[in-house]
C-alpha positions as CSV (number, residue, x, y, z in Angstrom):
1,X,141.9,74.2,27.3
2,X,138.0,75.1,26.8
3,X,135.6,73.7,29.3
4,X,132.0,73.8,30.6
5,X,131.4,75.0,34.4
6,X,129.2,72.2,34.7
7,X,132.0,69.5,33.7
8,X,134.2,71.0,36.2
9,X,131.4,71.1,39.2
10,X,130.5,67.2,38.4
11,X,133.8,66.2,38.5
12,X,134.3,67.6,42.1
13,X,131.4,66.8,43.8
14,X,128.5,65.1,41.5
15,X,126.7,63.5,44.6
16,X,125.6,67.8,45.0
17,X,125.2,68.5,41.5
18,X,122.2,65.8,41.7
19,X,120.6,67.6,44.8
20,X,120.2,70.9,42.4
21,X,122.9,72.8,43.4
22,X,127.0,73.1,43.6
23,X,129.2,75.5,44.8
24,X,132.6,76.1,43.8
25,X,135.3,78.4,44.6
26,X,138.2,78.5,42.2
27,X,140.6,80.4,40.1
28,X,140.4,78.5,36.6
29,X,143.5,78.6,36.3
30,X,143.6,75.5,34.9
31,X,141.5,76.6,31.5
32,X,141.7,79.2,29.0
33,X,137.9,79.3,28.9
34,X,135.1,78.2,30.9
35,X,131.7,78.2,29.9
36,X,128.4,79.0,31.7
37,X,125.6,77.5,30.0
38,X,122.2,75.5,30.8
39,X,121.5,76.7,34.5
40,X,121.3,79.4,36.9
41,X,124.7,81.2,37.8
42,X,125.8,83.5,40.4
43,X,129.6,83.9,40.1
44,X,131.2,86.5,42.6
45,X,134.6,87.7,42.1
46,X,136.8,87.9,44.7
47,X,140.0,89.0,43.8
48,X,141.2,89.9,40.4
49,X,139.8,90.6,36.9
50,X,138.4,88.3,33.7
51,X,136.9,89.2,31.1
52,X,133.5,87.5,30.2
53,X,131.4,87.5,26.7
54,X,128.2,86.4,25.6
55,X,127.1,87.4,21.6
56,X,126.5,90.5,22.2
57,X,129.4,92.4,24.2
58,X,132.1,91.9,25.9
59,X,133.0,92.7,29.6
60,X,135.7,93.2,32.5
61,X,134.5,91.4,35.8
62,X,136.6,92.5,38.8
63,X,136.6,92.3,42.7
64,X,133.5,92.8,44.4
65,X,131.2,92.1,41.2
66,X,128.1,89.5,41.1
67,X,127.3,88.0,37.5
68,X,124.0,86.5,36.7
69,X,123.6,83.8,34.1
70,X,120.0,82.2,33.3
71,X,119.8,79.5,31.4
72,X,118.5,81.1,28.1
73,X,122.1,83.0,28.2
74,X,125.6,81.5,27.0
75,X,128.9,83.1,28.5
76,X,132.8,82.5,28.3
77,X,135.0,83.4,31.1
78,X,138.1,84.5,29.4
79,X,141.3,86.6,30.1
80,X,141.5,85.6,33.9
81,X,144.4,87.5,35.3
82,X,146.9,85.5,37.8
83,X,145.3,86.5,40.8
84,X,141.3,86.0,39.9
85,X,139.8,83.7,41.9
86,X,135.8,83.4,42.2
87,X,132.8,81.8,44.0
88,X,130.0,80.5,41.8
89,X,126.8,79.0,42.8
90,X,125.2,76.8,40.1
91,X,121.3,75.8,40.3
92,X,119.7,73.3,38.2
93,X,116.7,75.3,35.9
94,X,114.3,72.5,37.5
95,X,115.2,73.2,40.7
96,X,115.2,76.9,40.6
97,X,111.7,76.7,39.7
98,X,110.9,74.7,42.7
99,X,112.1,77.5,45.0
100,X,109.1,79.8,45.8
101,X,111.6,83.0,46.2
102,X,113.2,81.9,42.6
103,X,111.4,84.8,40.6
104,X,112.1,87.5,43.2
105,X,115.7,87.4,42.0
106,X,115.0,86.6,38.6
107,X,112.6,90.0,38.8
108,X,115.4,91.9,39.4
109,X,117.4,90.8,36.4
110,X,115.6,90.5,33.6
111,X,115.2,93.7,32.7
112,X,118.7,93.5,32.0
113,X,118.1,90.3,29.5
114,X,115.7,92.4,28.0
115,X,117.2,94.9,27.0
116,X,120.8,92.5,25.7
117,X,123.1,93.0,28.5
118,X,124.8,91.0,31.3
119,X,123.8,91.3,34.7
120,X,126.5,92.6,36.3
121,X,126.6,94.0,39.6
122,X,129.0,96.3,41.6
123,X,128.8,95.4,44.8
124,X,130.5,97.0,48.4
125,X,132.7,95.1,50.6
126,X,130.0,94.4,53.1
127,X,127.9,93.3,50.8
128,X,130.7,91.2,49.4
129,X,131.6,89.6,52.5
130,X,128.1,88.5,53.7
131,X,127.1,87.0,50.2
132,X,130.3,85.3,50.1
133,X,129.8,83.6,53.9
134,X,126.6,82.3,52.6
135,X,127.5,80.8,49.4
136,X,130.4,79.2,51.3
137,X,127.6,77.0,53.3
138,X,126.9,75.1,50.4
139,X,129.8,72.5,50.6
140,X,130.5,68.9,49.8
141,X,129.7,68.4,53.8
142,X,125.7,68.6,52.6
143,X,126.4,65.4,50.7
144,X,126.7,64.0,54.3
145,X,123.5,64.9,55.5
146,X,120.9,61.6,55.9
147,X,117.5,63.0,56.5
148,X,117.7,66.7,56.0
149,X,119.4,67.5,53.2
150,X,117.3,68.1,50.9
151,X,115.7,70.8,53.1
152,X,118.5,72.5,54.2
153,X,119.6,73.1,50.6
154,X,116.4,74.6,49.7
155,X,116.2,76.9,52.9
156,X,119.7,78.5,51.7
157,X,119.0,78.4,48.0
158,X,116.0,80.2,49.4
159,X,118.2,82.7,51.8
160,X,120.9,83.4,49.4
161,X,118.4,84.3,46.9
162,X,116.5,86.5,48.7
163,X,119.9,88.1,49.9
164,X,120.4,88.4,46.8
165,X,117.0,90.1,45.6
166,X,117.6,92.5,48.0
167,X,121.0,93.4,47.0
168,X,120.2,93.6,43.1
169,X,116.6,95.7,44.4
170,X,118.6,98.1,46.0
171,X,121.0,98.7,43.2
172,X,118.1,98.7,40.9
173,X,116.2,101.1,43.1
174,X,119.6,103.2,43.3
175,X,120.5,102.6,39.2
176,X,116.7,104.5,38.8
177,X,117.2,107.3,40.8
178,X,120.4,108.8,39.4
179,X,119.4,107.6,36.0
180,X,116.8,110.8,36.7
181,X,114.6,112.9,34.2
182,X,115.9,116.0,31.9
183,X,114.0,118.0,29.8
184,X,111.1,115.5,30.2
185,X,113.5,112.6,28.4
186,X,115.1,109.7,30.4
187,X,118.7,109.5,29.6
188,X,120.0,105.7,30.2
189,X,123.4,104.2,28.8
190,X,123.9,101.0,26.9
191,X,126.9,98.6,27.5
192,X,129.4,100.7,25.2
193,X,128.8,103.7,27.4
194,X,126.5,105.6,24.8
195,X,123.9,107.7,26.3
196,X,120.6,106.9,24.7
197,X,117.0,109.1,25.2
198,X,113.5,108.1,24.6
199,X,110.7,110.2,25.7
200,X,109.0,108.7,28.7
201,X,105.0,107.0,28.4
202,X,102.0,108.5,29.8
């Protein structure tokens, strides 16, 4: 059975969906493929592996990795092994834009969208554990909420994405670094593993 992330989120908590944001943590178990389409998507894997495609490639998410949709990107969880299990946080395109820290994330990935390739992120078990204690604050218990809801939503959208920028800047920062100069070309590798050069501007 084939279905969209965002008919599985509404059907478990649409009060949330309508505030701009869900988060889910699940397995998928249920579904051959799930679909992430029309919205902002950070999916954490937390045990496990799956493969994922958009029309370009084909990966292998496993433990400890952060993927980033946008919403001008289409991709298909497939493959999910016995033991994945995940924590995704979905945010409305609208509502992203709203959040002043919104482009300091999407900064850090689009170079990646640029140049064809999923964001895909390797991340260490610290790392892991603190981004997956935040996005467990967004819970149906929000929906409860009378007169501040609306705020406290944006301040963590706003936290987890700036936890988030910081993370991918970092790895970015790292990614750089090693990716290094030889013989006055940079040497960078596409998503089949096949070095590349181009001789860097002045």
């Amino acid at each position: 059975m084939d279905v969209s992330f965002n008919e599985v989120m509404k059907s478990l908590s649409p009060g949330l969906v309508k505030t701009g944001c869900l988060q889910i943590e699940s397995s998928f178990s249920a579904y051959d493929t799930v679909t992430l389409e029309k919205g902002f998507f950070f999916l954490l894997v937390i045990n496990g592996t799956s493969s994922v495609n958009d029309i370009y490639h084909t990966y292998t998410l496993s433990a400890r990795q952060l993927l980033v949709v946008t919403p001008s990107v289409q991709v298909r969880l497939t493959g999910k092994s016995e033991d994945f299990r995940c924590i995704c946080l979905y945010i409305v395109p609208d509502y992203f834009d709203t959040l002043a820290v919104g482009q300091l994330a999407y900064n850090q990935v689009s170079s990646y969208i640029g140049n064809f390739r999923l964001p895909i992120f390797q991340l260490d078990k610290a790392q892991t554990e603190y981004l997956q204690k935040t996005m467990a604050l967004f819970t149906p218990q929000l929906e409860k909420m009378q007169l501040y809801q609306d705020g406290a939503i944006r301040h963590l959208c706003s936290f987890l994405l700036l936890q988030i920028a910081d993370i991918l800047y970092k790895k970015n920062r790292d990614t750089s670094r090693f990716s290094g100069i030889s013989s006055g070309y940079w040497y960078t590798t596409t998503a089949s593993s096949t070095p590349s050069s181009s001789m860097p501007t002045s």
